[in-house]
C-alpha positions in Angstrom: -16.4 -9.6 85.7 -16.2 -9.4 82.1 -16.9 -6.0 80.7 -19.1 -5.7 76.9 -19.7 -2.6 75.2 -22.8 -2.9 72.7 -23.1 -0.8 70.0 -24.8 -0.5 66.2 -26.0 1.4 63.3 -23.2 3.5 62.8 -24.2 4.3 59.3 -21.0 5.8 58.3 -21.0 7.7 55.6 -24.6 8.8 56.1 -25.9 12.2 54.6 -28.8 14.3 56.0 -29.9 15.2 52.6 -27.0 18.0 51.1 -25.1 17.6 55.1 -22.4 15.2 55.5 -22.4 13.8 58.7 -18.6 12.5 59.1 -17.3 15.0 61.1 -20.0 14.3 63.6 -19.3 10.2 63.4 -15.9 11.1 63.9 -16.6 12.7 67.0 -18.8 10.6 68.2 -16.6 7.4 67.9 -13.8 9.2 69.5 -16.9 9.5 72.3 -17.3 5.9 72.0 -13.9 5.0 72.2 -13.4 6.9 75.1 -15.8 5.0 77.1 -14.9 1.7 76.3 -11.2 3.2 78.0 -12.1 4.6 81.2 -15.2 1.6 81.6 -12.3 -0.9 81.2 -14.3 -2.5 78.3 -13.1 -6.1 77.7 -15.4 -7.0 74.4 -17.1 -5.0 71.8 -19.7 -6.0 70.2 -20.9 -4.3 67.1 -24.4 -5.3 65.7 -25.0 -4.4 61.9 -25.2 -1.1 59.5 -21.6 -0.3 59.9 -22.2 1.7 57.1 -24.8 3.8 55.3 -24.6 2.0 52.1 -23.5 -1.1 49.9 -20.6 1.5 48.3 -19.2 3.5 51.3 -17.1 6.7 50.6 -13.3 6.3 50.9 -13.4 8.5 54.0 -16.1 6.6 55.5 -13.7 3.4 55.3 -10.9 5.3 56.5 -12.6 6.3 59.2 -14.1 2.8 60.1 -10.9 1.0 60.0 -9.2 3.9 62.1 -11.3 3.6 64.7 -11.8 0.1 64.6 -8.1 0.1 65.7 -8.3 2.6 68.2 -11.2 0.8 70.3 -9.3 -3.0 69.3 -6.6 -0.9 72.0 -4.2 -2.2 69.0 -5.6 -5.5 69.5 -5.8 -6.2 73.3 -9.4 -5.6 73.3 -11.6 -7.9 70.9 -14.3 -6.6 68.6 -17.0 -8.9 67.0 -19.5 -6.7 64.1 -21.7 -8.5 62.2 -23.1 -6.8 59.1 -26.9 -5.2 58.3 -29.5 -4.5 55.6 -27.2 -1.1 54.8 -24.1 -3.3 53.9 -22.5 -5.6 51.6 -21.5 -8.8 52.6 -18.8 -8.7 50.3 -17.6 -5.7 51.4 -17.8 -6.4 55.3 -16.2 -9.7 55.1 -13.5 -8.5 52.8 -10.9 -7.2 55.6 -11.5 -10.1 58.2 -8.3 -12.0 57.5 -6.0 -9.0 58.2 -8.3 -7.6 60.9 -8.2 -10.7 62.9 -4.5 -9.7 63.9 -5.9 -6.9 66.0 -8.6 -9.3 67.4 -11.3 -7.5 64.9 -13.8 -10.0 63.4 -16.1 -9.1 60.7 -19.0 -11.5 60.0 -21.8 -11.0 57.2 -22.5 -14.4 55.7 -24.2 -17.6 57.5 -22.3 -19.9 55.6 -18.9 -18.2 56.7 -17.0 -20.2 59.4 -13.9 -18.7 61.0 -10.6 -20.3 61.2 -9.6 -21.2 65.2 -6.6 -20.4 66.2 -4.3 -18.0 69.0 -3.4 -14.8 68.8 0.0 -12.4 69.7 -2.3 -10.9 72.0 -2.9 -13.8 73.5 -6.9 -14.0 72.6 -7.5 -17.7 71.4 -10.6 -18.4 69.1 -11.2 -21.7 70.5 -14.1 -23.1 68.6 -16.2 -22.0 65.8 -19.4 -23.3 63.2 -21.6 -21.3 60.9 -23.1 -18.5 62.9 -20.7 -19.2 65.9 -17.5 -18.2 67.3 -16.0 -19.1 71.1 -13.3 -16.7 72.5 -11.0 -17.2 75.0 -9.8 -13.9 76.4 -6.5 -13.7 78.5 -7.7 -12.3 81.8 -10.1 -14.7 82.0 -10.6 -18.3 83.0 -13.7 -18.8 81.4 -14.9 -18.7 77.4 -16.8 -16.2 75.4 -19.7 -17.4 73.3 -21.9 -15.8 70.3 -24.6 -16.3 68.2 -23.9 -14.6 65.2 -27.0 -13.5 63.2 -26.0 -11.2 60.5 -28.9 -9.4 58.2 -29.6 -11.5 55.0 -32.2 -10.9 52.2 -34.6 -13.3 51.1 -32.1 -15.3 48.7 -28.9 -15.9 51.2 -31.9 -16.8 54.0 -33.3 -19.4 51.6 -29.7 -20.1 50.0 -28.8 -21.0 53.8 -31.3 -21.9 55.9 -33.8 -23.8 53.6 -37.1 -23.2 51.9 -39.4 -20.6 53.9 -42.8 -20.3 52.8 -44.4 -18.9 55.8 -43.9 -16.5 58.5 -44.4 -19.7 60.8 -41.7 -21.5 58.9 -39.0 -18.8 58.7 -39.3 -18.2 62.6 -39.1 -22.0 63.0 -36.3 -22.6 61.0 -34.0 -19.5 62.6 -35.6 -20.8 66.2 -34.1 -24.4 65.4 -30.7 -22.7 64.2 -29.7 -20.9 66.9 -31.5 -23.7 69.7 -29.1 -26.6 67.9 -26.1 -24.1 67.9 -27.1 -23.3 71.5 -27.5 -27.1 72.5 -23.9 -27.8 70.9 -21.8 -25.1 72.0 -23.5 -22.7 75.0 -23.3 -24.8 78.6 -23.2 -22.8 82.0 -19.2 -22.8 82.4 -19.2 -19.8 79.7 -20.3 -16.4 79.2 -23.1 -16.9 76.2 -24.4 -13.8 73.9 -26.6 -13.5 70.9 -25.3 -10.6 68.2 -28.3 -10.0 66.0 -29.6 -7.6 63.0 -33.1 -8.0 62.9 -36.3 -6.6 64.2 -37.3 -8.2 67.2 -40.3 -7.5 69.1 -42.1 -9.3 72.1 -44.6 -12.2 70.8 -48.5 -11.1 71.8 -47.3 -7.3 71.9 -48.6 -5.1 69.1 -45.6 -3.9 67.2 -45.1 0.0 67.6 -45.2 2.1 64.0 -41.4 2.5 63.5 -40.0 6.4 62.4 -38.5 6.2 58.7 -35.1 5.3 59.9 -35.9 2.6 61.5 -38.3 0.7 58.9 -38.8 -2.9 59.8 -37.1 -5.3 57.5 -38.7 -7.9 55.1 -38.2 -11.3 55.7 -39.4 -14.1 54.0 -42.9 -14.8 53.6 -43.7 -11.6 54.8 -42.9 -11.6 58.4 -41.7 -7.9 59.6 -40.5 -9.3 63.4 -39.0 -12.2 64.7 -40.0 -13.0 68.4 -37.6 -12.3 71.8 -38.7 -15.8 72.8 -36.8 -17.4 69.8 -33.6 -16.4 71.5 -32.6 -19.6 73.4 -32.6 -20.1 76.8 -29.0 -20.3 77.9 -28.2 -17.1 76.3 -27.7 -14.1 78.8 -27.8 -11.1 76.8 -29.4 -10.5 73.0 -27.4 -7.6 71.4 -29.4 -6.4 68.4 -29.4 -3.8 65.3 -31.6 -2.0 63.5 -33.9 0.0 65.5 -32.1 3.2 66.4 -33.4 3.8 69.5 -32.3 2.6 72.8 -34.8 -0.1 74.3 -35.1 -3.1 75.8 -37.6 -5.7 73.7 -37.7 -8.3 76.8 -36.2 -9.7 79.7 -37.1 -13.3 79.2 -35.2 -15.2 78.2 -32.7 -12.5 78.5 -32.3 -9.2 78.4 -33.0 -8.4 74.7 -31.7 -4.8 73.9 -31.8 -2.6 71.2 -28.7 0.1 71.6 -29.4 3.1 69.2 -27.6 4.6 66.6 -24.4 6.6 68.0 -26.0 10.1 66.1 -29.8 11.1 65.1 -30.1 10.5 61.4 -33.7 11.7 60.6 -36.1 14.0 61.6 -38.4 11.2 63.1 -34.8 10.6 65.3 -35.5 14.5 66.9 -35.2 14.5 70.5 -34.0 11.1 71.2 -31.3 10.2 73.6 -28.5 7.8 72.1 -26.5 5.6 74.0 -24.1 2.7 74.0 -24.9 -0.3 76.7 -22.3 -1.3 79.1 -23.1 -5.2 79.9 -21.3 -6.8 82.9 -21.3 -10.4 82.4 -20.2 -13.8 84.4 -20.7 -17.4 83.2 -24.5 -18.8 84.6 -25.7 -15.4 85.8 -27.9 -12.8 85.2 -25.9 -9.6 83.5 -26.2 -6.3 84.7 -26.8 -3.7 81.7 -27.0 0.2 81.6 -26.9 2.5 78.6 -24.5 5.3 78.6 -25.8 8.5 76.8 -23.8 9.6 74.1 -23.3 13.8 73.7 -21.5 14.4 70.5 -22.9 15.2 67.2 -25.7 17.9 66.2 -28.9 17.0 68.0 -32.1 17.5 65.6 -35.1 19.5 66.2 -38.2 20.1 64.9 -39.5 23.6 65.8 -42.7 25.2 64.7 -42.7 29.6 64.6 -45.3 31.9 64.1 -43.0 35.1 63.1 -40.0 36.0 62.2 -38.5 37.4 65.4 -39.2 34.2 67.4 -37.5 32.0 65.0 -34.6 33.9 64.7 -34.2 34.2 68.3 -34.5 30.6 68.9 -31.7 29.7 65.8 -29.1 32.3 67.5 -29.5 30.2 71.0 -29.1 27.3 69.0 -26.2 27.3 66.8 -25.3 23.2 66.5 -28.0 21.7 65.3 -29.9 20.5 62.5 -33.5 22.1 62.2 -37.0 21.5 60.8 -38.8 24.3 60.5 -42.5 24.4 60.3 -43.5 28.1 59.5 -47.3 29.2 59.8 -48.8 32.3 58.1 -52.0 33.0 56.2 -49.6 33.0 52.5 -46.7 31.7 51.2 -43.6 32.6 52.8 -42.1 35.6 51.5 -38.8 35.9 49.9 -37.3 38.3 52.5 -38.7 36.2 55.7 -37.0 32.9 53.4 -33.9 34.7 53.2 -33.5 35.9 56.5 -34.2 32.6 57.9 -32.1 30.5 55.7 -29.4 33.2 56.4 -29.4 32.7 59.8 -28.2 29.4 60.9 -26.2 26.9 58.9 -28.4 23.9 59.7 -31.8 24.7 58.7 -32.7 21.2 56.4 -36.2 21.6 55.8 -38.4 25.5 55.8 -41.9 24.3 55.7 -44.9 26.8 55.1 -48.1 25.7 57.1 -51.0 27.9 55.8 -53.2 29.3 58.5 -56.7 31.0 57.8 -58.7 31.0 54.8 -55.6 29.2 52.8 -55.8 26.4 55.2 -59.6 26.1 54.6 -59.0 25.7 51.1 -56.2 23.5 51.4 -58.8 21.1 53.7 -61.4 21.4 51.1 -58.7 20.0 48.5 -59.0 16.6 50.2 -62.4 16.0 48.1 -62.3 17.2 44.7 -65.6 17.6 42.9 -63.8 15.3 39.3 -66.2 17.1 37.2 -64.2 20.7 37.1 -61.9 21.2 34.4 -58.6 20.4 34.7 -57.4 24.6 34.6 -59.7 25.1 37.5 -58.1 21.7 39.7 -54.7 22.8 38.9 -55.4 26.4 40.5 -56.7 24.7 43.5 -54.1 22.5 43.8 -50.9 25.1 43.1 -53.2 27.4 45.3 -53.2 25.0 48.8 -49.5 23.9 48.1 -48.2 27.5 47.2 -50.3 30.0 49.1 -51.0 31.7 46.2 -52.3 31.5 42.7 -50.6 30.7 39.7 -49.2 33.4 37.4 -49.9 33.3 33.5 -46.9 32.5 32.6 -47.5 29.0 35.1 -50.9 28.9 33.6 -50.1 28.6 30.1 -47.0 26.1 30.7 -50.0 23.8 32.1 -51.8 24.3 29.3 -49.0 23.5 27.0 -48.2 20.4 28.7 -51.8 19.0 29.1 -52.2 19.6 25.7 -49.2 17.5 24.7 -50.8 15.0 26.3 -54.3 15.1 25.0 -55.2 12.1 22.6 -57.2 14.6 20.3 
């Protein structure tokens, strides 16, 4: 039984606005790494946003390319990762001819075609095309296939694929693609897998408003999903990128899964669960899948307080996290409250005053402004329902200064 480990989004080198989150990634791939040991893990794949953006940090490299050897087992232990929307082709495709001696293959252009060829390890690349590789692993008498669909803006889509005009079009052409690549290469006497970075949904199903981190992508013509059922048939098992939650889109063809990101990087992340997926594969049958929960890293939370005492209490019992705090009172927060809540815990991103009372009212009435005031009196409203409180002189007359910079009188 051959043994995959799915992952994605790593996003190395990520920030949660001023908080660097490598310590945490390093943790968490250690985590990762772990479980691909004691599972026996045979075959990674890793589907797209390796990193957080087109320029990664030194130490987010570093720690990339020292993991990356750690999980390869020093190269008895194959790892396929395709490139996303957060990362450069150039960059991700850069290292793939000295990686390829620890069986690590990076792949980020659709026009890139790998060279075939055996290993010291004794893994063989037996055949490969654009978007396609075939692996031969040593413990097993039967060949690896995989799709490879990389992310690729508009110009690299049209520079490779053709002229896309419509939504219709662009899902046709990538449906051709992968069928004909299918068709050449993906019979029943080998394992076959799809490695995508895109954002699939289910065809009829009404696509589910995405949190900020995971914002669908722009294709061409305007399409924001491709459809499961472009996926061909003989493929077993669709690993994808880009949503960072764990789910599965559909089970027809294939199972068509979505792994998470290894830690929570927003606030509209809070509370999820993330996972890596363990997929147990044999040629011409149905794969078993499960996700494995992943515990390292700070979790997020979004917490809402009333008074000082409760939200103190709550930070002490929760020391390693990262925390959004809604705060509700009939004014502005004071300064001391500020202090001693910022004070007391060293995660606290976001301190958010929700007015309650007659400040609330106002701040509801804001929504429809009668146009005709003056502009002193709309600016008092508006610093009043954002601030709790009214503007000082000193505030007043910098408005006035500045509006009168601007008048055409």
């Amino acid at each position: 039984m051959l043994k995959i480990l799915h992952t994605a989004d790593w996003h190395l080198g990520k920030r949660l606005q001023e908080y660097s989150r490598l310590e945490e990634q390093q943790l968490v791939l250690q985590e990762i790494i772990e479980i691909a040991d004691q599972q026996e893990v045979d075959l990674i794949l890793l589907a797209g946003d390796i990193f957080d953006t087109f320029n990664p940090s030194h130490e987010a490299v570093e720690l990339l390319y020292k993991a990356l050897k750690r999980l390869s087992n020093d190269g008895k232990r194959p790892i396929i990762a395709i490139s996303g929307n957060h990362d450069s082709t150039q960059f991700i495709a850069a290292p793939d001819p000295l990686t390829r001696e620890l069986g690590i293959f990076f792949y980020s252009k659709y026009d890139q075609e790998f060279t075939t060829g055996k290993l010291e390890s004794g893994l063989e690349l037996i055949r490969a095309d654009k978007g396609f590789m075939e692996l031969k692993l040593p413990r097993f008498d039967f060949p690896v296939r995989i799709i490879l669909a990389p992310y690729a803006n508009e110009v690299l889509l049209k520079q490779y694929l053709g002229e896309m005009d419509k939504e219709v079009a662009f899902r046709n052409v990538l449906k051709e693609k992968w069928k004909n690549t299918a068709d050449n290469y993906c019979d029943e006497n080998g394992v076959n897998l799809f490695l995508g970075h895109f954002f699939f949904m289910k065809e009829g199903e009404k696509p589910q408003e995405e949190p900020e981190s995971e914002r669908p992508i722009l294709h061409v013509g305007g399409t924001q999903a491709l459809f499961s059922n472009l996926i061909p048939a003989p493929i077993q098992y669709a690993a994808l990128g880009h949503l960072h939650r764990y789910h599965s889109v559909d089970k027809n063809p294939c199972p068509v899964v979505y792994s998470s990101s290894p830690l929570a990087y927003s606030f509209s992340e809070a509370n999820q669960e993330k996972k890596v997926v363990l997929v147990e594969a044999l040629p011409n049958q149905p794969v078993n899948y499960q996700s494995i929960t992943l515990s390292k890293g700070r979790p997020l939370y979004q917490k809402t307080f009333t008074n000082l005492p409760d939200t103190l209490q709550w930070l002490e019992k929760n020391p390693y996290c990262f925390v959004e705090i809604t705060f509700e009172t009939e004014q502005s927060i004071e300064a001391e409250t500020r202090r001693a809540i910022m004070k007391a815990h060293d995660g606290i991103v976001n301190l958010i005053p929700k007015l309650t009372g007659e400040s609330a009212l106002l701040n509801k009435g804001l929504q429809a402004q009668d146009l005709s005031q003056d502009m002193n009196t709309l600016f008092k409203r508006y610093y009043q329902s954002a601030n709790g409180m009214e503007p000082n002189e000193e505030i007043i007359s910098l408005f006035n200064e500045i509006i009168s910079q601007n008048d055409p009188s």
